[in-house]
LUMLUM-292915 format. One line per 8 residues: number of its first residue (from 0); their letters; for each residue x, y, z of N, C-alpha, C, O. Coordinates in Angstrom, 1 decimal, always signed. Example, Ala and Ser with C-alpha at 12.3 -4.5 7.8 and 13.67 -1.06 7.14 Angstrom:
# residues 2
0> AS> +13.2 -5.7 +7.8 +12.3 -4.5 +7.8 +13.2 -3.3 +7.8 +14.2 -3.3 +8.5  +12.8 -2.2 +7.1 +13.7 -1.1 +7.1 +12.9 +0.0 +7.9 +13.4 +1.1 +8.0
END
This chain:
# residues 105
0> XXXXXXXX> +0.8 -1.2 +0.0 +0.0 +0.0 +0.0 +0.9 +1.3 +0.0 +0.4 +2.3 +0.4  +2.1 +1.1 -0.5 +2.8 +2.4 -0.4 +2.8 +3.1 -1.6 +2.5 +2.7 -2.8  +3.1 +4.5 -1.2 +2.7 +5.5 -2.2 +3.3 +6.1 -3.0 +4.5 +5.8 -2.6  +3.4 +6.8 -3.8 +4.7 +7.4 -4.7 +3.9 +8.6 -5.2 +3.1 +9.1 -4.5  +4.1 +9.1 -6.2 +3.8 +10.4 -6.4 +4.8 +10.4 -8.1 +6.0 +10.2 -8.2  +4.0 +10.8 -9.4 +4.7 +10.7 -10.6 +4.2 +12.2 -11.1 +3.1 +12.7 -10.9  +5.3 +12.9 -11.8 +5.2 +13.8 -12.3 +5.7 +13.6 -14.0 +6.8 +13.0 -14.2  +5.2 +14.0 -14.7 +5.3 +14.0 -16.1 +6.1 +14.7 -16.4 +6.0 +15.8 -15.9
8> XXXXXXXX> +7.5 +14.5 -17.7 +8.5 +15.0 -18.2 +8.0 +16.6 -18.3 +8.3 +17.4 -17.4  +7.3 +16.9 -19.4 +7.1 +18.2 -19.4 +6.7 +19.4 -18.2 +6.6 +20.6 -18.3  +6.3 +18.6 -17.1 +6.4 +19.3 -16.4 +7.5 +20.0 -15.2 +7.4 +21.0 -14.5  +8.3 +19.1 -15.4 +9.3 +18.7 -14.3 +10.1 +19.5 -15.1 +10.6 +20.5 -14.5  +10.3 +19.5 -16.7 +11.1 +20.4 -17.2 +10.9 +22.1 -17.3 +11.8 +23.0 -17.3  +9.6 +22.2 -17.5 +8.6 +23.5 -17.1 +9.5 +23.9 -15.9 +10.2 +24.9 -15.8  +9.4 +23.2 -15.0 +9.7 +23.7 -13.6 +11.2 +24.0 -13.3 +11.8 +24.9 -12.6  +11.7 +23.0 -14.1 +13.1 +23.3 -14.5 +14.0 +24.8 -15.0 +15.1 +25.3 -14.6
16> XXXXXXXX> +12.8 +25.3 -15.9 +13.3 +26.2 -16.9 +12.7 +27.0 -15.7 +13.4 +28.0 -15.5  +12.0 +26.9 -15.0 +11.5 +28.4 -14.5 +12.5 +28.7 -13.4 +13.0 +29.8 -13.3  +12.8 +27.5 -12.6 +14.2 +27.4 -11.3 +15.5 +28.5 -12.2 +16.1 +29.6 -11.9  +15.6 +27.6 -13.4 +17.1 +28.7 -13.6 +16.2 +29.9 -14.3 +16.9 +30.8 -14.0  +15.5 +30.2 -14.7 +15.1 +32.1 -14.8 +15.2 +32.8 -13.6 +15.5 +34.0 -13.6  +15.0 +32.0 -12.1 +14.4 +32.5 -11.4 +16.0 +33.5 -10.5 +17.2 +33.2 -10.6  +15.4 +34.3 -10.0 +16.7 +34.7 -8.8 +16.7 +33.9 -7.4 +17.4 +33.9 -6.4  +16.1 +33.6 -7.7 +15.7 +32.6 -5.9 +17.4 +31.5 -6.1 +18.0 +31.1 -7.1
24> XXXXXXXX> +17.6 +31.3 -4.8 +18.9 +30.1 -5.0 +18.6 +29.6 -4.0 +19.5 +29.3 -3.3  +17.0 +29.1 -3.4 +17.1 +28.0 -2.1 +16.4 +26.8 -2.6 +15.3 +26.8 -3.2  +16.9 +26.1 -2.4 +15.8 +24.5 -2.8 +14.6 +24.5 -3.1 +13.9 +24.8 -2.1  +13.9 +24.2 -4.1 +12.8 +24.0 -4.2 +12.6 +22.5 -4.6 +13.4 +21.9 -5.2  +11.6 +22.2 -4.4 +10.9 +20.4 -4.7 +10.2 +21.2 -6.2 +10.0 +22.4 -6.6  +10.1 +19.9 -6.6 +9.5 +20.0 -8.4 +8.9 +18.6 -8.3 +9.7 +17.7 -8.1  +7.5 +18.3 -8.4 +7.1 +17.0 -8.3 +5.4 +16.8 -8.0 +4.9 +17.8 -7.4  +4.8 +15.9 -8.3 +3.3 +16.0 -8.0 +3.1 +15.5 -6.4 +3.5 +14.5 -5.8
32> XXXXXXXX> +2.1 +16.6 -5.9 +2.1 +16.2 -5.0 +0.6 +15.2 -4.7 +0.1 +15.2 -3.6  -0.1 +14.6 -5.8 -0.8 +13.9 -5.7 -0.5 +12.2 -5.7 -0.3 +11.7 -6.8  -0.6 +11.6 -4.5 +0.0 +10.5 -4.1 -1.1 +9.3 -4.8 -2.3 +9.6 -5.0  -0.7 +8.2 -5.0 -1.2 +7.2 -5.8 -0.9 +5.8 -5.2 +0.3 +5.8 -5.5  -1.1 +4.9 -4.7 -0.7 +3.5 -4.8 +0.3 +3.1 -5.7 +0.4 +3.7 -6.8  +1.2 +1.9 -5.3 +1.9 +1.3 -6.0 +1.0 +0.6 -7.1 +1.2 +0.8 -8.3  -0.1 -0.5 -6.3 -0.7 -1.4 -6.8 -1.5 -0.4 -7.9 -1.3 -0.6 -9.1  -2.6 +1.0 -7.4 -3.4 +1.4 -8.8 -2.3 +1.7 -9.7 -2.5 +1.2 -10.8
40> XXXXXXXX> -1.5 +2.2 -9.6 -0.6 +2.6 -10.4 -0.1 +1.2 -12.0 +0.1 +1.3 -13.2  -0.1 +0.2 -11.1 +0.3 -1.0 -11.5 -1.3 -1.1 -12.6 -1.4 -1.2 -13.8  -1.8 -1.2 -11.9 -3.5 -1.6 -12.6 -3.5 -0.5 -13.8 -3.5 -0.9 -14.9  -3.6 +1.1 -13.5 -3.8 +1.4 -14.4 -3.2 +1.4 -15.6 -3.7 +1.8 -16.7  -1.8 +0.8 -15.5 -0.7 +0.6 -16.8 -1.6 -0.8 -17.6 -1.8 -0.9 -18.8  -1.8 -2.0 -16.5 -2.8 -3.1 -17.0 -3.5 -2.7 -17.9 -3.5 -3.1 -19.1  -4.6 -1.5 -17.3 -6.1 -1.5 -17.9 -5.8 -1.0 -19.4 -6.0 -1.6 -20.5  -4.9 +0.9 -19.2 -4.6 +0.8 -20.6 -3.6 +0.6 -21.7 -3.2 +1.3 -22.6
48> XXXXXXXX> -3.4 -0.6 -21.2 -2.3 -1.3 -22.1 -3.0 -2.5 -22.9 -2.6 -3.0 -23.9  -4.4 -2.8 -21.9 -5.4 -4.1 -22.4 -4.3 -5.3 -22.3 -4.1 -6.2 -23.1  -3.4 -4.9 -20.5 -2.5 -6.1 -20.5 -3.2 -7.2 -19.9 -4.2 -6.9 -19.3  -2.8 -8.2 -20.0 -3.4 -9.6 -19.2 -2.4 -9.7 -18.1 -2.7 -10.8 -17.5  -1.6 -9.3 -17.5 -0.5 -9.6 -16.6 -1.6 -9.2 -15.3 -2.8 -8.7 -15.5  -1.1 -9.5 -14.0 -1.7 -9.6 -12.7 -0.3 -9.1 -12.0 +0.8 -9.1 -12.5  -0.7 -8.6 -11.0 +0.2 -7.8 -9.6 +0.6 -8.9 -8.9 +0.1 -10.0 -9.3  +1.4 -9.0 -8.0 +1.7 -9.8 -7.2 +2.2 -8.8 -5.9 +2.6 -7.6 -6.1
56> XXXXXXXX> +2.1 -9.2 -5.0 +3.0 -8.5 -3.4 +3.9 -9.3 -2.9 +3.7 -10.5 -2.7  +5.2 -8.7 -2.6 +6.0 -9.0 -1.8 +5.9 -7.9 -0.3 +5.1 -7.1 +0.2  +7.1 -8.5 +0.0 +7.6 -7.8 +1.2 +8.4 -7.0 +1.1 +9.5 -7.1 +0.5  +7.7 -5.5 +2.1 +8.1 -3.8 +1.4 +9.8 -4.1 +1.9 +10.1 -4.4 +3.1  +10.8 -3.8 +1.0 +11.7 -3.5 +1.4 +12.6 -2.6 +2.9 +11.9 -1.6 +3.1  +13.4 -2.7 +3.5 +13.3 -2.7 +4.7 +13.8 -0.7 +4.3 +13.1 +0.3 +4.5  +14.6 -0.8 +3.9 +14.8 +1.2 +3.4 +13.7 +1.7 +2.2 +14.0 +2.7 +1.6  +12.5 +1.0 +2.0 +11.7 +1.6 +1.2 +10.8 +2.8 +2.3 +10.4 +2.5 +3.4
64> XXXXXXXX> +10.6 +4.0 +1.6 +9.5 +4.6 +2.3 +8.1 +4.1 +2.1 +7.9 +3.7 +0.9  +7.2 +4.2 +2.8 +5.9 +4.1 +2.9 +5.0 +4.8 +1.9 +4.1 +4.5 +1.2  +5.9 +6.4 +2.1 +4.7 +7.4 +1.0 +6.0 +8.2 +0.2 +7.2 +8.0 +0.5  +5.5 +8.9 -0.8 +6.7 +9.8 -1.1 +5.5 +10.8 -2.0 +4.8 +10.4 -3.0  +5.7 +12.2 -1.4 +4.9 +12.9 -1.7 +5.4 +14.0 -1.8 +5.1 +14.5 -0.7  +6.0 +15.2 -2.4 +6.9 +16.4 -2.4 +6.1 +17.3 -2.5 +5.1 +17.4 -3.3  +6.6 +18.6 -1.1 +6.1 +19.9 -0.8 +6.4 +20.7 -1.9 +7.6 +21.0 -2.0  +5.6 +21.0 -2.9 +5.6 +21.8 -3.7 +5.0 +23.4 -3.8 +4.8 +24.3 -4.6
72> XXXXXXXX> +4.9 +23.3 -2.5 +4.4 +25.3 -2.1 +5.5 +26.1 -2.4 +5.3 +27.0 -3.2  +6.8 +25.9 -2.0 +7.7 +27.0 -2.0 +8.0 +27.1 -4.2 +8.5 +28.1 -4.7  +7.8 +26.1 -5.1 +7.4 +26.0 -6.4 +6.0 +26.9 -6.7 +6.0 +27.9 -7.4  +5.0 +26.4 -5.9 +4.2 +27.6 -6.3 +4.1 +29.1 -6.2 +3.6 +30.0 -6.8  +5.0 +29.1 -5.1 +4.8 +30.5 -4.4 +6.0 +31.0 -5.5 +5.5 +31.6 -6.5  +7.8 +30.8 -5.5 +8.1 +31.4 -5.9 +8.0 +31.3 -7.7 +7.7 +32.3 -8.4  +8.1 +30.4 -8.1 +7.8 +29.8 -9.2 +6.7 +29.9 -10.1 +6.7 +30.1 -11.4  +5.7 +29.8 -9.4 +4.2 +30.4 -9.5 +4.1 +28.3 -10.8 +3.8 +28.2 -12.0
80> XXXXXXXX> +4.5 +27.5 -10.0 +4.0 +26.4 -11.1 +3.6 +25.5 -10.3 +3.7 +25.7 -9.1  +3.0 +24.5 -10.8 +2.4 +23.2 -10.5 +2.1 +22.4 -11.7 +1.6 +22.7 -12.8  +2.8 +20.8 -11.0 +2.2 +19.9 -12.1 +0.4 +20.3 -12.9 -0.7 +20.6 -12.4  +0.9 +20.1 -14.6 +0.0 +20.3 -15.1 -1.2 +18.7 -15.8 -2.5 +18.6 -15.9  -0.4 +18.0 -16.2 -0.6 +16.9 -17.2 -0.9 +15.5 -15.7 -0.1 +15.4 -14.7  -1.8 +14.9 -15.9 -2.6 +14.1 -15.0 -1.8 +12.8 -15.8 -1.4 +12.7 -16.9  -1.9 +11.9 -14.4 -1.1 +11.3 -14.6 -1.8 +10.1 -15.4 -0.9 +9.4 -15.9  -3.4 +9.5 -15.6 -3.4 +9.1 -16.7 -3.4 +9.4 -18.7 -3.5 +8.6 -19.7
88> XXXXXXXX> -3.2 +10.9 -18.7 -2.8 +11.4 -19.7 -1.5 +11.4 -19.8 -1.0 +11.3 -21.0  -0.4 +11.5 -18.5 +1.0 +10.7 -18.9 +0.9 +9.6 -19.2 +1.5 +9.4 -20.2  +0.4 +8.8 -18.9 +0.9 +7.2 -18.9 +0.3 +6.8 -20.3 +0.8 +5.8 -20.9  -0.7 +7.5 -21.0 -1.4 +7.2 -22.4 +0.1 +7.4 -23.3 +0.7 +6.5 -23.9  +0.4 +8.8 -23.1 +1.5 +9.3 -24.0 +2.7 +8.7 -23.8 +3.5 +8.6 -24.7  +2.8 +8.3 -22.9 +4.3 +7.0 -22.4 +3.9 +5.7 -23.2 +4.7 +5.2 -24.0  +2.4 +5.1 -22.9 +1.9 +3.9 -23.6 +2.6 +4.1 -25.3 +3.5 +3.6 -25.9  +1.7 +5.1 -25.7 +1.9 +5.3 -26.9 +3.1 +5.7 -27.8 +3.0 +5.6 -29.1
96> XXXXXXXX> +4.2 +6.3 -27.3 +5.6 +6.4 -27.4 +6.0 +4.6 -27.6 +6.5 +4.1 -28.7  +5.7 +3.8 -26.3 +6.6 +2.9 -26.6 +6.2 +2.0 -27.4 +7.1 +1.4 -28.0  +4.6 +1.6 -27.6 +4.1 +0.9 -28.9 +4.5 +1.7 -30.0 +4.3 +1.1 -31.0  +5.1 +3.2 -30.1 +5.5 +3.6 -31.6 +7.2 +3.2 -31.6 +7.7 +3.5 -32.7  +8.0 +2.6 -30.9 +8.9 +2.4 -30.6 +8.9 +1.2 -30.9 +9.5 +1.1 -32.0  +8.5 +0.3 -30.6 +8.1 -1.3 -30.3 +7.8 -1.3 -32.3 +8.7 -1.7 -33.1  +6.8 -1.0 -32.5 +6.4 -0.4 -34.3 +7.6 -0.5 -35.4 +7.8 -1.2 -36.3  +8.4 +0.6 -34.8 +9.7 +1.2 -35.7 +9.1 +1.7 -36.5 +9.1 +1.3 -37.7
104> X> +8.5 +2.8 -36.0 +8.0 +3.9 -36.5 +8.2 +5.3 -35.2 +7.8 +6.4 -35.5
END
């Protein structure tokens, strides 16, 4: 049941470009802070992939964290950004990248 948190290339890079415009030089997090399951995460790659494969559980590694979720206020405040692109409209565009890859096209 642990959690992670995925941010999509273009946004991460968005946030990127704005860090170096910016004058600020203190740490900021770049990252969605909308947390997800391992397992849905897992399922939703299943459902739109129309895979047949099934999940399985082990045992959580002993240095894995439980959640991982990044404070992205001091991004909004100074930065004025936040993830834009949801993360099943990433995973379509990742699906579909790698079946055009897989293609050779």
């Amino acid at each position: 049941m642990q959690t992670r948190s995925f941010c999509h290339a273009i946004d991460l890079v968005d946030g990127l470009i704005r860090l170096m415009a910016s004058a600020d030089k203190r740490p900021v997090n770049l990252g969605n802070p909308e947390q997800i399951t391992i397992r849905t995460s897992a399922q939703k790659i299943i459902t739109q992939t129309a895979s047949l494969s099934t999940t399985t559980h082990h045992p959580l590694p002993l240095d894995d964290p439980r959640q991982r979720c990044p404070d992205i206020s001091r991004a909004a405040q100074v930065l004025r950004w936040a993830p834009t692109v949801p993360l099943d409209q990433g995973l379509a565009q990742t699906i579909l990248w790698f079946k055009m890859q897989l293609a050779g096209t």
